[in-house]
N, CA, C and O atoms as a Tripos MOL2 file, in Angstrom:
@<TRIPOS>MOLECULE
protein
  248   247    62     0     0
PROTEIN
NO_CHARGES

@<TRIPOS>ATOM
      1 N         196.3390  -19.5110  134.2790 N.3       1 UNK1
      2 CA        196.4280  -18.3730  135.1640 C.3       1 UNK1
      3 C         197.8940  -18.1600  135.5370 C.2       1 UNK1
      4 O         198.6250  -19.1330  135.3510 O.2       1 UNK1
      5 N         198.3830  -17.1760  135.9760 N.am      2 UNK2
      6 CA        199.6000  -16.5680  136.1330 C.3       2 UNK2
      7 C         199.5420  -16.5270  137.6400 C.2       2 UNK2
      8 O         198.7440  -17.0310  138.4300 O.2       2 UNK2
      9 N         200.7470  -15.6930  137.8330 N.am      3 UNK3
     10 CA        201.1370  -15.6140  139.5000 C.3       3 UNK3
     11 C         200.1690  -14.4570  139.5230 C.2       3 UNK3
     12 O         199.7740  -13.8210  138.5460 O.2       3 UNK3
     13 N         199.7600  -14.2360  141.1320 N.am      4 UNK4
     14 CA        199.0110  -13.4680  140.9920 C.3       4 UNK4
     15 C         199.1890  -12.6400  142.8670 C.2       4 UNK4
     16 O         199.9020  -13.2120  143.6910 O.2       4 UNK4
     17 N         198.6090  -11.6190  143.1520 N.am      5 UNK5
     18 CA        199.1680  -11.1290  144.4970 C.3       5 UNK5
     19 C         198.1430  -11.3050  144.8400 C.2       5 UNK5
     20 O         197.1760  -11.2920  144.0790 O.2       5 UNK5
     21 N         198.0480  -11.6280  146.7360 N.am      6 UNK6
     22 CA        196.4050  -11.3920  146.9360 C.3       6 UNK6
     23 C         196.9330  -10.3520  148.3650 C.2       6 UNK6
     24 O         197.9650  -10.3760  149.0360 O.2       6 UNK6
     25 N         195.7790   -9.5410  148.4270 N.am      7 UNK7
     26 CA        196.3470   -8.3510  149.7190 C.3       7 UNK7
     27 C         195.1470   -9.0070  150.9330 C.2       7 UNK7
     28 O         193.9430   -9.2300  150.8060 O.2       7 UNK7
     29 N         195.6790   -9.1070  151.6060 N.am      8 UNK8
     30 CA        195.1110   -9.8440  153.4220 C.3       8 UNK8
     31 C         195.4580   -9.5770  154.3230 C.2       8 UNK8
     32 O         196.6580   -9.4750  154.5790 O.2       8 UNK8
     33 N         194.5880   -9.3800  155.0780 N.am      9 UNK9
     34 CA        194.1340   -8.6110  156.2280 C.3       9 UNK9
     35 C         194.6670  -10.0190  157.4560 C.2       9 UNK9
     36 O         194.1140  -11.1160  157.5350 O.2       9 UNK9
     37 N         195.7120   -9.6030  158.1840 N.am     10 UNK10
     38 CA        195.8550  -10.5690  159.1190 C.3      10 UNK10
     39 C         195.3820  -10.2630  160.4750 C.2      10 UNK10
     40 O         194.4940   -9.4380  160.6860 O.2      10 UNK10
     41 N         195.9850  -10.9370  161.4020 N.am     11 UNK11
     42 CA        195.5040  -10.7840  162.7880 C.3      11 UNK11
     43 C         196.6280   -9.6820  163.7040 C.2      11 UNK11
     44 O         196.7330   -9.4980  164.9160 O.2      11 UNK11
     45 N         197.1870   -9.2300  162.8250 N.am     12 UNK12
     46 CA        197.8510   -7.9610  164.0830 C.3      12 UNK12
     47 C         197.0720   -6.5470  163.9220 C.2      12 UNK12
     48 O         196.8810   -5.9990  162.8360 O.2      12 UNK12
     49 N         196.7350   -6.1400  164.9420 N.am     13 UNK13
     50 CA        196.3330   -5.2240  165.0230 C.3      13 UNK13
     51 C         196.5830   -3.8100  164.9790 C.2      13 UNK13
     52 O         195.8620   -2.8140  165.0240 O.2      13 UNK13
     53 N         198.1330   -4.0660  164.8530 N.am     14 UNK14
     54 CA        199.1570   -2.8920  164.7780 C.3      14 UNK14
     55 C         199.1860   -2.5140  163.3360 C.2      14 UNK14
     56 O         199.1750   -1.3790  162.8580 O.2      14 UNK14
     57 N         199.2290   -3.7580  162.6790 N.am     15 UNK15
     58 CA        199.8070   -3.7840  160.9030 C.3      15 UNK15
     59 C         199.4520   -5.3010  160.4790 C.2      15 UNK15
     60 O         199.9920   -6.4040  160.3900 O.2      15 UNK15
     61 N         197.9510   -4.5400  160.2300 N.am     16 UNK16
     62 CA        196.9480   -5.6820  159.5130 C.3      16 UNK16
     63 C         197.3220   -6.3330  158.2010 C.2      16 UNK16
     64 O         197.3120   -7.5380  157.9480 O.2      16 UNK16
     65 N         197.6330   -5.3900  157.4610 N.am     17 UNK17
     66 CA        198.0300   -6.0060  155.9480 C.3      17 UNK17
     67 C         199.2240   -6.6250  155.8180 C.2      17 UNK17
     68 O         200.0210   -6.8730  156.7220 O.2      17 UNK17
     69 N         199.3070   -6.8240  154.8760 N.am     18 UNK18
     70 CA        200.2630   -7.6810  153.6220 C.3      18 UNK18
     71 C         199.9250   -7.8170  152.8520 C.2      18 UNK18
     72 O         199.0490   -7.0970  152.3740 O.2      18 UNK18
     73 N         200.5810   -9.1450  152.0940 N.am     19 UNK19
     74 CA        200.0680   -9.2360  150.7850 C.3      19 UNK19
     75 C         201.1440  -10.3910  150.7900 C.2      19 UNK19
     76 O         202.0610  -10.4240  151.6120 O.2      19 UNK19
     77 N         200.9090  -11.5620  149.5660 N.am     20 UNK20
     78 CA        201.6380  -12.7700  149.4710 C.3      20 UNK20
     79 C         201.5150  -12.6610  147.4030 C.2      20 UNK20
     80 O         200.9540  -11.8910  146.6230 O.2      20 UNK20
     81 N         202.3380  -13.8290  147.2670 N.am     21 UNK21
     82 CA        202.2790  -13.5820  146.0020 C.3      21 UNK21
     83 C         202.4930  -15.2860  146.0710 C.2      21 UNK21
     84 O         203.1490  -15.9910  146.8380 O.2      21 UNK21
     85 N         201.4670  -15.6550  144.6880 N.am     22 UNK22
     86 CA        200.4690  -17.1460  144.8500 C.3      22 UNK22
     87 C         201.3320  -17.5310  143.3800 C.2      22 UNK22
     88 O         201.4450  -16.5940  142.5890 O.2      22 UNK22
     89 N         201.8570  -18.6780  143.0400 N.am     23 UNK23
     90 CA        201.6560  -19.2780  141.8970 C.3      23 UNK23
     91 C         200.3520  -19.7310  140.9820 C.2      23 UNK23
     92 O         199.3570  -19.7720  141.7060 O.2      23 UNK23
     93 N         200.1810  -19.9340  140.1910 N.am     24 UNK24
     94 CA        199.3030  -20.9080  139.2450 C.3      24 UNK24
     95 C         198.4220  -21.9860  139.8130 C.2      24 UNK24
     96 O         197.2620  -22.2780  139.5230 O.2      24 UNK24
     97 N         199.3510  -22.5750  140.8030 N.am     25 UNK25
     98 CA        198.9220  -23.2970  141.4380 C.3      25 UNK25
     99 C         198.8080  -23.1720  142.5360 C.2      25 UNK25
    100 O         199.3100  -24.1310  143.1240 O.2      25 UNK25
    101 N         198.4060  -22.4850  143.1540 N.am     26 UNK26
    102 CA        197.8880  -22.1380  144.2020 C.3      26 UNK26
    103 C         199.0660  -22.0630  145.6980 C.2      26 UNK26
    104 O         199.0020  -21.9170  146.9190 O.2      26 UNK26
    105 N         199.7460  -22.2020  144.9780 N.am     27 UNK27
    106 CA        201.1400  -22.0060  146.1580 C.3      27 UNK27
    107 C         201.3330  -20.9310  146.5620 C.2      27 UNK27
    108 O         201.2610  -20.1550  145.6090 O.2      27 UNK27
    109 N         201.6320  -20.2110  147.8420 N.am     28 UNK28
    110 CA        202.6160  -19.5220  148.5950 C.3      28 UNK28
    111 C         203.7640  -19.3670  147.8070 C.2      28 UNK28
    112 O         204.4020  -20.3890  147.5520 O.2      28 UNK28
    113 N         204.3150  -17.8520  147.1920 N.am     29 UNK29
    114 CA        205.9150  -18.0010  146.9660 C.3      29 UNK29
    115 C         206.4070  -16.9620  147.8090 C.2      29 UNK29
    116 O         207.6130  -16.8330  148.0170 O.2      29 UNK29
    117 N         205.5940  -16.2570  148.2780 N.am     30 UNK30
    118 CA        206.6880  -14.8540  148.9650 C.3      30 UNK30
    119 C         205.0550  -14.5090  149.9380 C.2      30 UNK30
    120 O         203.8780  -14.6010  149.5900 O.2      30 UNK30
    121 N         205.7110  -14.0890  151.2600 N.am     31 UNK31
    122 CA        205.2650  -13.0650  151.9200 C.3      31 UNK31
    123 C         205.6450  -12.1530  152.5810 C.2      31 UNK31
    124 O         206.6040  -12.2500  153.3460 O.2      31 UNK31
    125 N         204.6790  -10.6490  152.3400 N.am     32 UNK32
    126 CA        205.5500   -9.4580  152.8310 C.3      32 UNK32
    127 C         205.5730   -9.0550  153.9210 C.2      32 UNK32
    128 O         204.8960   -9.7980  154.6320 O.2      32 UNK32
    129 N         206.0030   -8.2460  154.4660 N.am     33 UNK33
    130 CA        206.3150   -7.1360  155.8410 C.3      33 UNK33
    131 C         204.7000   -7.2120  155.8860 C.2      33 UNK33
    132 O         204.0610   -7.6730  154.9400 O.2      33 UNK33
    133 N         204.0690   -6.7010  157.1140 N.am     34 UNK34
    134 CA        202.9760   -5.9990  157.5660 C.3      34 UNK34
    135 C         203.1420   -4.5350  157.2250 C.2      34 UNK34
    136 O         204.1900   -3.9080  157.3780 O.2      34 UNK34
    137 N         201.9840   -4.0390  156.7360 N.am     35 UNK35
    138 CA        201.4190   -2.8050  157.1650 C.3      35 UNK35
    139 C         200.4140   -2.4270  157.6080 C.2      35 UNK35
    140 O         199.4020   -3.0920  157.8290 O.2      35 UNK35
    141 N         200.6890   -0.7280  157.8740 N.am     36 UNK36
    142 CA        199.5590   -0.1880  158.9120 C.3      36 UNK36
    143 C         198.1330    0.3330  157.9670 C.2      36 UNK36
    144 O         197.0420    0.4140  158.5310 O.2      36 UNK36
    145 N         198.2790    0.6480  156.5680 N.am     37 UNK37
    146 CA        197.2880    0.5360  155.6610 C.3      37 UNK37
    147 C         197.0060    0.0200  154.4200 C.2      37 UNK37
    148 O         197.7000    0.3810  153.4690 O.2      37 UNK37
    149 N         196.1640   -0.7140  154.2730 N.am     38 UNK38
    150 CA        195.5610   -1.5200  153.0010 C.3      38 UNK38
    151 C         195.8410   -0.6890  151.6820 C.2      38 UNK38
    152 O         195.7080   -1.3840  150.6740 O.2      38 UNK38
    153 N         196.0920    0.2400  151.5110 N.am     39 UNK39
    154 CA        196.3600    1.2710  150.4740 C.3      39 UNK39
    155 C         198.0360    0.5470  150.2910 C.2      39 UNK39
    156 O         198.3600   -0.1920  149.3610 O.2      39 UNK39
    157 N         199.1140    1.0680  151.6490 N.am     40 UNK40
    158 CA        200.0030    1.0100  151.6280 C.3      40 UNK40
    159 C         200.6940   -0.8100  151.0780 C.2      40 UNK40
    160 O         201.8280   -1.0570  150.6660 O.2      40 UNK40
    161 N         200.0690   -1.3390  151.1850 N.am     41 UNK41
    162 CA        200.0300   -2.9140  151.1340 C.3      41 UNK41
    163 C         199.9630   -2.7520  149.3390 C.2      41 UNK41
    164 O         200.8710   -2.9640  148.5350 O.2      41 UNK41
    165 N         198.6380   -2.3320  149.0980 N.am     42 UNK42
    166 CA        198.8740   -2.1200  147.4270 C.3      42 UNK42
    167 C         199.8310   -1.4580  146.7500 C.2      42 UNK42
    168 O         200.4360   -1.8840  145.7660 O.2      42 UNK42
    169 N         199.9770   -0.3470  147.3130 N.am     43 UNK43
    170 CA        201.7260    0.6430  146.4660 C.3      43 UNK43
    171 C         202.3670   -0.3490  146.4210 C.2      43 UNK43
    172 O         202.5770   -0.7160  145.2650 O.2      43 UNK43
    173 N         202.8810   -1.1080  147.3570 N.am     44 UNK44
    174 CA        203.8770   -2.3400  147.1170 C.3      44 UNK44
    175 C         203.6220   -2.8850  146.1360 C.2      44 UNK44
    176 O         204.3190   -2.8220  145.1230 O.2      44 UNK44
    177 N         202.5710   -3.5260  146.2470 N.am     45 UNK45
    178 CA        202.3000   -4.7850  145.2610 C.3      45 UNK45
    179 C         202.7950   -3.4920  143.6850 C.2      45 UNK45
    180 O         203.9290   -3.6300  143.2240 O.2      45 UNK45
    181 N         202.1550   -2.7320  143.2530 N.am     46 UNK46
    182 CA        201.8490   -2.0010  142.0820 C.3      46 UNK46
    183 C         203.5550   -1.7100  142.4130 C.2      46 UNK46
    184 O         203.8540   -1.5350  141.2320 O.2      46 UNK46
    185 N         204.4620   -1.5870  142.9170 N.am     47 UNK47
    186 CA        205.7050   -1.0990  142.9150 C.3      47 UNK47
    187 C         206.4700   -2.2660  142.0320 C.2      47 UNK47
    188 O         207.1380   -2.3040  140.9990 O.2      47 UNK47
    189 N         206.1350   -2.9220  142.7330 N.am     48 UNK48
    190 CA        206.6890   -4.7540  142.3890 C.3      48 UNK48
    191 C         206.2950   -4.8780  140.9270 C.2      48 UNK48
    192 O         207.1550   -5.0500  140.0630 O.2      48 UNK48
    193 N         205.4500   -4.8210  140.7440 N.am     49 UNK49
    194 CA        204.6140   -5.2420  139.2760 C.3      49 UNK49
    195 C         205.5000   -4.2690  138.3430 C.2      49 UNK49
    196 O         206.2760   -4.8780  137.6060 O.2      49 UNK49
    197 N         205.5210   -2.6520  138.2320 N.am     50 UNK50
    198 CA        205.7230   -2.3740  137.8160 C.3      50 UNK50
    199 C         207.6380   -2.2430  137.2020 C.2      50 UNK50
    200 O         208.2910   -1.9640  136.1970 O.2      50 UNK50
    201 N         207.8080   -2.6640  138.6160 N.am     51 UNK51
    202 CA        209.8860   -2.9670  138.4350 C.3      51 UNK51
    203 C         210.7040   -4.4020  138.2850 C.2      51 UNK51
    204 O         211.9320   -4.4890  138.2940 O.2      51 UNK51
    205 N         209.6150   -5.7070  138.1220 N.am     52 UNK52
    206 CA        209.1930   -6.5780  138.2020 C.3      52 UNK52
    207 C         210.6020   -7.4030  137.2890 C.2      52 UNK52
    208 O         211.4280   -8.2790  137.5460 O.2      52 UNK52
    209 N         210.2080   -6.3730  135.9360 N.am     53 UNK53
    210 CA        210.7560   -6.7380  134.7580 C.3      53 UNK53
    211 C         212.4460   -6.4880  134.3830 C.2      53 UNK53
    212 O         213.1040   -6.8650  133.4130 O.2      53 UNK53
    213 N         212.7370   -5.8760  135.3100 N.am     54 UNK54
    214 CA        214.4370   -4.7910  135.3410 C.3      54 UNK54
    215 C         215.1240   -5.5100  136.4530 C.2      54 UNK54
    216 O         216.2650   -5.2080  136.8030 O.2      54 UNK54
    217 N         214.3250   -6.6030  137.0910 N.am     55 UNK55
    218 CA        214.9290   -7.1600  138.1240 C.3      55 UNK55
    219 C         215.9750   -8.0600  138.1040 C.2      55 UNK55
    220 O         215.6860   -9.1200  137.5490 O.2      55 UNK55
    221 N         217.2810   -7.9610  138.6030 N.am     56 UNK56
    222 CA        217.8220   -9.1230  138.0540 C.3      56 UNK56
    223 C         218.3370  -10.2270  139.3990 C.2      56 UNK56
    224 O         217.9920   -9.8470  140.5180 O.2      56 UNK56
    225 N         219.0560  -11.4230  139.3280 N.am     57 UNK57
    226 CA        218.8640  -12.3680  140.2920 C.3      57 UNK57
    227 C         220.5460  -12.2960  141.0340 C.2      57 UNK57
    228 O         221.6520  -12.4020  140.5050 O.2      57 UNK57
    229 N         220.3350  -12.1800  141.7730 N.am     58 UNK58
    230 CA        221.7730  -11.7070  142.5960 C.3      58 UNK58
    231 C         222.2330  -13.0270  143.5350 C.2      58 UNK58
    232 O         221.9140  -12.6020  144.6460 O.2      58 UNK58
    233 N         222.7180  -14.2020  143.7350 N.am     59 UNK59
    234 CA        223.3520  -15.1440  144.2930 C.3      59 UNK59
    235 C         224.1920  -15.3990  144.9130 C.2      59 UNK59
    236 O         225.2710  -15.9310  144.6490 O.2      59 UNK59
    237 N         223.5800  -14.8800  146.1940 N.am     60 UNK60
    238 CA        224.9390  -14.6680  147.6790 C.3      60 UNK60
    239 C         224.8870  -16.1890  148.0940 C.2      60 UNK60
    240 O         225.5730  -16.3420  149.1040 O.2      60 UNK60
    241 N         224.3000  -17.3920  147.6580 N.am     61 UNK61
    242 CA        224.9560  -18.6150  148.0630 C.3      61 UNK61
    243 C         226.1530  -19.3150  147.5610 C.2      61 UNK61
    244 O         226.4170  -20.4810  147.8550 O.2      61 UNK61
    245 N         226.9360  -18.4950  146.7230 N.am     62 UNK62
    246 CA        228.2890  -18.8640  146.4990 C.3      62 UNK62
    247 C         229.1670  -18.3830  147.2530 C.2      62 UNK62
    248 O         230.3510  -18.6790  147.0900 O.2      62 UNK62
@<TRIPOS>BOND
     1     1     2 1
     2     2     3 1
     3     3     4 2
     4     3     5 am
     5     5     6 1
     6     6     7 1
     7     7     8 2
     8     7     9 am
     9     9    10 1
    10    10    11 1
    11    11    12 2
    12    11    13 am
    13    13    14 1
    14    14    15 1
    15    15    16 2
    16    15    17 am
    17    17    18 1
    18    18    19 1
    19    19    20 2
    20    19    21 am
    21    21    22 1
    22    22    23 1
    23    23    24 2
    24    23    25 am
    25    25    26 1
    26    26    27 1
    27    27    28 2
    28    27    29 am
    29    29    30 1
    30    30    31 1
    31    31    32 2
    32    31    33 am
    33    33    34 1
    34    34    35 1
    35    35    36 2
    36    35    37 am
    37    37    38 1
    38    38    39 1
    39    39    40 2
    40    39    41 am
    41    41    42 1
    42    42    43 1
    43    43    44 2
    44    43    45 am
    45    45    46 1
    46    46    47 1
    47    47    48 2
    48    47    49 am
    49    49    50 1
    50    50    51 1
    51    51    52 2
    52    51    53 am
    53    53    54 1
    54    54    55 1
    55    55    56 2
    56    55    57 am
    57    57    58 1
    58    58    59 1
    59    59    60 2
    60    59    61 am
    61    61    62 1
    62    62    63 1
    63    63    64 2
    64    63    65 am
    65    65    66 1
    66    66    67 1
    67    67    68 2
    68    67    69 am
    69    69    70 1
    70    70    71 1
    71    71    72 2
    72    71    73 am
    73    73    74 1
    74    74    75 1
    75    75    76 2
    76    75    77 am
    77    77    78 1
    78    78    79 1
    79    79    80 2
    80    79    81 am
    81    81    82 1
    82    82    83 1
    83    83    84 2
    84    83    85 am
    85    85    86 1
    86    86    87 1
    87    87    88 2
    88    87    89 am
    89    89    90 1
    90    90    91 1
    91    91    92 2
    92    91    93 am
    93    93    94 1
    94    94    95 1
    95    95    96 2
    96    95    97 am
    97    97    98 1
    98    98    99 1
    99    99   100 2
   100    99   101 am
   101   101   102 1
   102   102   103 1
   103   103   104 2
   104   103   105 am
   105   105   106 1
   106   106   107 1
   107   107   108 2
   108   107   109 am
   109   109   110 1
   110   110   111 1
   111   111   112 2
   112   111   113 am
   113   113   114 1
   114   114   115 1
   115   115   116 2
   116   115   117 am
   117   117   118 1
   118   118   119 1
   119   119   120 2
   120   119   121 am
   121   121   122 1
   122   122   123 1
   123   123   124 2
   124   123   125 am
   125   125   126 1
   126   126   127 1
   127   127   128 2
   128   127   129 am
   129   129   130 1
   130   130   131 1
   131   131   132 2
   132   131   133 am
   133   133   134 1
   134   134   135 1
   135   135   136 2
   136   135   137 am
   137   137   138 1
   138   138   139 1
   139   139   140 2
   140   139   141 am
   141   141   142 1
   142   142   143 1
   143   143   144 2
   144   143   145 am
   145   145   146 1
   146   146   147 1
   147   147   148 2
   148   147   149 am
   149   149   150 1
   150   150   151 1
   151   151   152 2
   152   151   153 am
   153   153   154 1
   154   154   155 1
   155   155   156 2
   156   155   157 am
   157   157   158 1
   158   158   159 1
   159   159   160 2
   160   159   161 am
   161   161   162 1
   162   162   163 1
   163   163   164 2
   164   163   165 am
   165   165   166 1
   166   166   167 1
   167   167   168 2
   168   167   169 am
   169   169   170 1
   170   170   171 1
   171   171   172 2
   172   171   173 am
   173   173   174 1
   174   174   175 1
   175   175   176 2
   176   175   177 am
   177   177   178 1
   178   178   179 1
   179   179   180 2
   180   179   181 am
   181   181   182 1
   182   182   183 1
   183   183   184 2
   184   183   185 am
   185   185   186 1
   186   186   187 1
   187   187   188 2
   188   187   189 am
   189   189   190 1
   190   190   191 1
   191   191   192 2
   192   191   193 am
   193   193   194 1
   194   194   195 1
   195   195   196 2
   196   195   197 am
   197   197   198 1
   198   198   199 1
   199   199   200 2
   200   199   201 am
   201   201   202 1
   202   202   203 1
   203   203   204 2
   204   203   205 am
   205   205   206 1
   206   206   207 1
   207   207   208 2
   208   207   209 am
   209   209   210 1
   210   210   211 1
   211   211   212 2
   212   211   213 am
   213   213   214 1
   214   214   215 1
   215   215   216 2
   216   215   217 am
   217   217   218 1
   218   218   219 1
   219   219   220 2
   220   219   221 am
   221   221   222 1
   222   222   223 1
   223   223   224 2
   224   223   225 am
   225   225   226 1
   226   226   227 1
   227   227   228 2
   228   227   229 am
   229   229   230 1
   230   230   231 1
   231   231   232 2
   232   231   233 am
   233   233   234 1
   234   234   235 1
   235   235   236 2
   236   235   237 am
   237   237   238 1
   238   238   239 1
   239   239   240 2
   240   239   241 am
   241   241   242 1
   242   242   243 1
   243   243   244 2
   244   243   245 am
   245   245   246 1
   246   246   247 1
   247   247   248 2
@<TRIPOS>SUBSTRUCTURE
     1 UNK1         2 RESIDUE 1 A UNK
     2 UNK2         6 RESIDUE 1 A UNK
     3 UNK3        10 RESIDUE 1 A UNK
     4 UNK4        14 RESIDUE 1 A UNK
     5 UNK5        18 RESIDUE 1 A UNK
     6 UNK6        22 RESIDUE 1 A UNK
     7 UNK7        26 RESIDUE 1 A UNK
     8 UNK8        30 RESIDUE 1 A UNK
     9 UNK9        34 RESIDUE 1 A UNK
    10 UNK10       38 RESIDUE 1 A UNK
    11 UNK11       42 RESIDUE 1 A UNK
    12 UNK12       46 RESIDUE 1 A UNK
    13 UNK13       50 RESIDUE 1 A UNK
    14 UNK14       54 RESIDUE 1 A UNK
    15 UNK15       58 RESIDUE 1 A UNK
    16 UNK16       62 RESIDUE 1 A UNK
    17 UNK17       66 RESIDUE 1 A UNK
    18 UNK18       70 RESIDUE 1 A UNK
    19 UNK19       74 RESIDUE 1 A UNK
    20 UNK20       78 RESIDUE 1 A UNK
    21 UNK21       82 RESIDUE 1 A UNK
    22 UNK22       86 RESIDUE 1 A UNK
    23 UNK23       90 RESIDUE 1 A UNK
    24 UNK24       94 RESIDUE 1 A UNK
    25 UNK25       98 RESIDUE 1 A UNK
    26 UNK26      102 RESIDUE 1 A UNK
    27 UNK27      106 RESIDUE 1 A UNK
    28 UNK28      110 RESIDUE 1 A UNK
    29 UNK29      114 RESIDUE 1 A UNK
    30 UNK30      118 RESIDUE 1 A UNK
    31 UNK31      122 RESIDUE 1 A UNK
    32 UNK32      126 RESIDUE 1 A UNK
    33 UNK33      130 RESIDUE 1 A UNK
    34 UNK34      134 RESIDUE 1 A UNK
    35 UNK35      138 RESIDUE 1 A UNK
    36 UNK36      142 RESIDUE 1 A UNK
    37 UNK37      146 RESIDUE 1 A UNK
    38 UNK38      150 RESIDUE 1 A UNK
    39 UNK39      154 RESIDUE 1 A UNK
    40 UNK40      158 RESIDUE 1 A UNK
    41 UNK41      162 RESIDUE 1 A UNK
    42 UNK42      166 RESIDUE 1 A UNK
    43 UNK43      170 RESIDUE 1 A UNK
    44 UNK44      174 RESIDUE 1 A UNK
    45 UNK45      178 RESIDUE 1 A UNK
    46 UNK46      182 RESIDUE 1 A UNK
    47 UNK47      186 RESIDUE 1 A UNK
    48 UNK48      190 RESIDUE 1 A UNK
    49 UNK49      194 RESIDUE 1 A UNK
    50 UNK50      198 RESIDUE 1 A UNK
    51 UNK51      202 RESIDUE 1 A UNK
    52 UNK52      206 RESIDUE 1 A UNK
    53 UNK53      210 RESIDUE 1 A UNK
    54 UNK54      214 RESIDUE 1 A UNK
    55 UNK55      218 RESIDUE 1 A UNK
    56 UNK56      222 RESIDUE 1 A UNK
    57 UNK57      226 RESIDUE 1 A UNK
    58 UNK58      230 RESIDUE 1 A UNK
    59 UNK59      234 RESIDUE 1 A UNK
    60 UNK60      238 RESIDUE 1 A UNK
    61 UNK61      242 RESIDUE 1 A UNK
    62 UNK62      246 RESIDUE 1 A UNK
């Protein structure tokens, strides 16, 4: 299995969603901002996926 996103519904009531993005193994690697709709939580994810590949790695710890 691959990395994979899962979209979840948290406990704020303002801006329920997010979404995290899981390794293989079942790890936590990233979690996002809150939002105010479950729709809006997915555009992200599908934004990500789709620009995913053009991304490149930028290293401000030098």
């Amino acid at each position: 299995m691959a990395l994979k996103f899962q979209i979840v519904k948290g406990k704020s009531v303002q801006q329920p969603y997010f979404f995290r993005i899981v390794a293989a193994n079942g790890q936590t690697l990233a979690v996002s901002e809150n939002y105010v709709e479950k729709a809006s939580a997915r555009k992200a994810v599908q934004s990500i996926i789709k620009s995913a590949g053009e991304a490149e790695i930028e290293d401000l710890a030098t």
